[in-house]
C-alpha positions as CSV (number, residue, x, y, z in Angstrom):
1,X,-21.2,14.0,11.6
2,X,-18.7,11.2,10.8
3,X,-19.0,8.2,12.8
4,X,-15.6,8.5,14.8
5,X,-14.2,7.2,18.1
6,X,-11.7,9.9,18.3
7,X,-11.1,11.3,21.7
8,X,-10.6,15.1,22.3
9,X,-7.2,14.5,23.5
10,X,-6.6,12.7,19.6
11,X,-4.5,15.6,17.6
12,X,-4.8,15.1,13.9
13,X,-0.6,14.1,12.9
14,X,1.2,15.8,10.5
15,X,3.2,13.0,8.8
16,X,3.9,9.2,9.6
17,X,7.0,7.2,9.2
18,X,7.4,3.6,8.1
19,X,10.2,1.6,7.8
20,X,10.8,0.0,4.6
21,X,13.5,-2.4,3.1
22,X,16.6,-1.2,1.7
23,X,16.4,-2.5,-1.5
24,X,12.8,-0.9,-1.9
25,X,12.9,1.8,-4.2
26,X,10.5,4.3,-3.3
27,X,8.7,7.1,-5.3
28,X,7.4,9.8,-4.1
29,X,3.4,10.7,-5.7
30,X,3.2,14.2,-4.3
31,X,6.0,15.4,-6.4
32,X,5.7,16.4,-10.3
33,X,9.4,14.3,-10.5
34,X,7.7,11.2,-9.5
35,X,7.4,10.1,-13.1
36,X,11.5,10.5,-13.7
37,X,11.8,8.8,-10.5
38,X,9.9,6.0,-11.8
39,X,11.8,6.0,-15.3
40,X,15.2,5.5,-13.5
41,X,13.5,2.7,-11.6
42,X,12.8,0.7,-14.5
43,X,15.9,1.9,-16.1
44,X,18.1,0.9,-13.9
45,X,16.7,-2.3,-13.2
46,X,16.6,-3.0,-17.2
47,X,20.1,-2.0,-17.4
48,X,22.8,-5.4,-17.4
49,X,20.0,-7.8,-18.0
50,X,18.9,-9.9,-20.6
51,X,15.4,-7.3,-20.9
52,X,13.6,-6.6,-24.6
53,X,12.8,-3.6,-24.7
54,X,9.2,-4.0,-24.8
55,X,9.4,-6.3,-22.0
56,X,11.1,-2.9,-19.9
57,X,8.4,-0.3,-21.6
58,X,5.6,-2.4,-20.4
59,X,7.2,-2.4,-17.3
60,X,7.2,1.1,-17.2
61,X,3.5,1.3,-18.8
62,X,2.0,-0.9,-16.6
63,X,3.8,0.7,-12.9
64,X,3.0,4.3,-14.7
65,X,-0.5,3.4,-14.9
66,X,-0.7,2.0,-11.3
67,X,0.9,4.9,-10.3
68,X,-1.4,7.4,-11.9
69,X,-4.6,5.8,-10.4
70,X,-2.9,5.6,-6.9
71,X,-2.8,9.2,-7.6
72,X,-6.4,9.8,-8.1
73,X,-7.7,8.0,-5.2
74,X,-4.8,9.3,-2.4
75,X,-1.2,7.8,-2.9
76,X,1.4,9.3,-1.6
77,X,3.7,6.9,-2.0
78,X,5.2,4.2,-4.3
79,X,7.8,1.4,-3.4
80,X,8.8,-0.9,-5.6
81,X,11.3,-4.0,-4.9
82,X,14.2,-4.4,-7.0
83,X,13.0,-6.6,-9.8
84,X,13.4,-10.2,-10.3
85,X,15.8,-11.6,-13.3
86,X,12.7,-12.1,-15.9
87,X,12.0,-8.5,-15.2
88,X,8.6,-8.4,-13.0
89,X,7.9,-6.7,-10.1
90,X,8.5,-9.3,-7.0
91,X,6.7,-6.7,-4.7
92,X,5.2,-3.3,-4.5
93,X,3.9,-1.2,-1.6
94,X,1.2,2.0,-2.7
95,X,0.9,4.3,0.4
96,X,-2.5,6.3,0.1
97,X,-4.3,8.5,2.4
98,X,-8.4,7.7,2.2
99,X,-10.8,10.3,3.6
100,X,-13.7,8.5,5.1
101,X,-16.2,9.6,3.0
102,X,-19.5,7.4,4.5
103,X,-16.9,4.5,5.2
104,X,-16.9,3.7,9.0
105,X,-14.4,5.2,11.5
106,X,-14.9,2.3,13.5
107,X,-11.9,-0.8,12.2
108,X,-15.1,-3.6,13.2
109,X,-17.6,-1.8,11.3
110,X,-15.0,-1.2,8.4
111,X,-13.9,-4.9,8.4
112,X,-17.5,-6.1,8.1
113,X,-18.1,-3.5,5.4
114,X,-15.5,-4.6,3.7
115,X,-16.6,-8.6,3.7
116,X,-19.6,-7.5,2.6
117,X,-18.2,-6.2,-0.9
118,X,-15.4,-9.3,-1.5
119,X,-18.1,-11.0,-1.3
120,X,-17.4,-15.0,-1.8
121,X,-16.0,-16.3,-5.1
122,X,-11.8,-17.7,-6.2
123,X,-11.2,-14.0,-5.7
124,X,-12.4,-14.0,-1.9
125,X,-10.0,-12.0,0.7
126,X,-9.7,-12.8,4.6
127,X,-10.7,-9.5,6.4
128,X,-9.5,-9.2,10.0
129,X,-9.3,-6.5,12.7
130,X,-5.6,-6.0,14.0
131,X,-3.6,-3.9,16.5
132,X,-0.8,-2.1,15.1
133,X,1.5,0.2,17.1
134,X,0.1,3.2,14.8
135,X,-3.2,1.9,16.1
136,X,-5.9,-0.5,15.2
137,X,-6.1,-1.5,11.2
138,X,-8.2,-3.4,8.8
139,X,-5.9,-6.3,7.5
140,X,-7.5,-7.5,4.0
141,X,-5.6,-10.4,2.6
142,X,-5.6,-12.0,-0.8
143,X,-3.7,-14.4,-3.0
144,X,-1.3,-11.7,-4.0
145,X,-2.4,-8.6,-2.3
146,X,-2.2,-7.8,1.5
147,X,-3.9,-4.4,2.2
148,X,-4.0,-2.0,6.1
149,X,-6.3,0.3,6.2
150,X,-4.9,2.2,9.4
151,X,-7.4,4.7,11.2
152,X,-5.7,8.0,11.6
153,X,-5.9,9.8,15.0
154,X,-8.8,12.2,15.1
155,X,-10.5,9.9,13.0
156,X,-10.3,11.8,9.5
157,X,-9.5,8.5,7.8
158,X,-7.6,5.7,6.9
159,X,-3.9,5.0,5.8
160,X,-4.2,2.5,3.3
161,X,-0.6,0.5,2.4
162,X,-1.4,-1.6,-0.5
163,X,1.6,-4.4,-0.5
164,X,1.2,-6.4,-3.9
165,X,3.3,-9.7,-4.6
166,X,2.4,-10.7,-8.3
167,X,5.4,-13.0,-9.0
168,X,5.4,-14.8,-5.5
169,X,2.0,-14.2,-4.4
170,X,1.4,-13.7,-0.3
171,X,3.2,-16.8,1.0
172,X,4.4,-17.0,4.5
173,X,7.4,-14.8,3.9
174,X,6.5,-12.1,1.9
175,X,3.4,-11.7,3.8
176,X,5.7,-11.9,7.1
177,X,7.5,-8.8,5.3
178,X,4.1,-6.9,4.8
179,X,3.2,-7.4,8.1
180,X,6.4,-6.0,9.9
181,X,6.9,-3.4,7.7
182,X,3.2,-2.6,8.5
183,X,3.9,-3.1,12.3
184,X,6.6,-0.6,11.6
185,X,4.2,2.4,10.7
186,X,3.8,5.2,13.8
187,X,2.2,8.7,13.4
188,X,4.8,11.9,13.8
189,X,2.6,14.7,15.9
């Protein structure tokens, strides 16, 4: 029996919404288009700028592969933030759906579970416990990662949005960003 603090009056939801920034492109995993979708992301973006092309086909490599091992382990979802003038990726947001398979229900065990394999080192992550409307969430922080992991109602899982910031890294205002549009998530019944 999975260890779970769901309520009997906790319905398992159908969907969830989240609010994203306009200028967030955003690919949907679940379809077989996704990889066109993708292709006239990075086309579009190469298109009027100063891009090689091998600069613009790693591009596509590189957010290809990210998107088909999202795929693998639950993604959903893909957003990607217009790209800067050198052609990188200021931000990305991977929206996966994680069964709990042996990972704790409850957001203080997972949170100390999840210390326990970052471990301490340059590549350490904060790991917090916070309230969201869509319900309490792991925060996991890094230099240029900020991950939720959102328990669903009925306790079946996590929502897991995986914000990355590879050209900025999480200052104060991209992590600001993450952390709204996060705050923005609620379940649809």
């Amino acid at each position: 029996m999975p260890d779970t603090d769901a309520g009997p009056s906790e319905s398992i939801p159908r969907d969830y919404r989240l609010l994203v920034p306009r200028e967030w492109f955003r690919i949907d995993l679940t379809r077989d288009r996704w990889r066109t979708q993708l292709k006239t992301f990075v086309d579009r973006q190469a298109r009027g700028r100063q891009v090689s092309a091998e600069l613009t086909r790693n591009v596509w490599t590189t957010l290809r592969n990210t998107a088909e091992v999202g795929r693998a382990r639950g993604a959903m979802e893909f957003f990607l933030l217009t790209t800067s003038r050198t052609g990188g990726i200021p931000a990305s947001l991977l929206v996966s759906s994680m069964p709990l398979r042996g990972t704790p229900a409850d957001p203080e065990k997972y949170a100390a579970w999840l210390e326990l394999r970052h471990g301490e080192g340059r590549d350490r992550r904060t790991v917090s416990v916070v309230e969201l409307a869509a319900g309490p969430a792991v925060r996991v922080v890094g230099t240029t990662t900020l991950d939720f992991h959102v328990g669903m109602p009925g306790g079946i899982g996590y929502l897991t949005l995986c914000f990355s910031a590879p050209v900025a890294g999480m200052s104060a205002p991209m992590e600001q960003l993450c952390d709204a549009v996060a705050g923005s998530l609620r379940w649809v019944e």
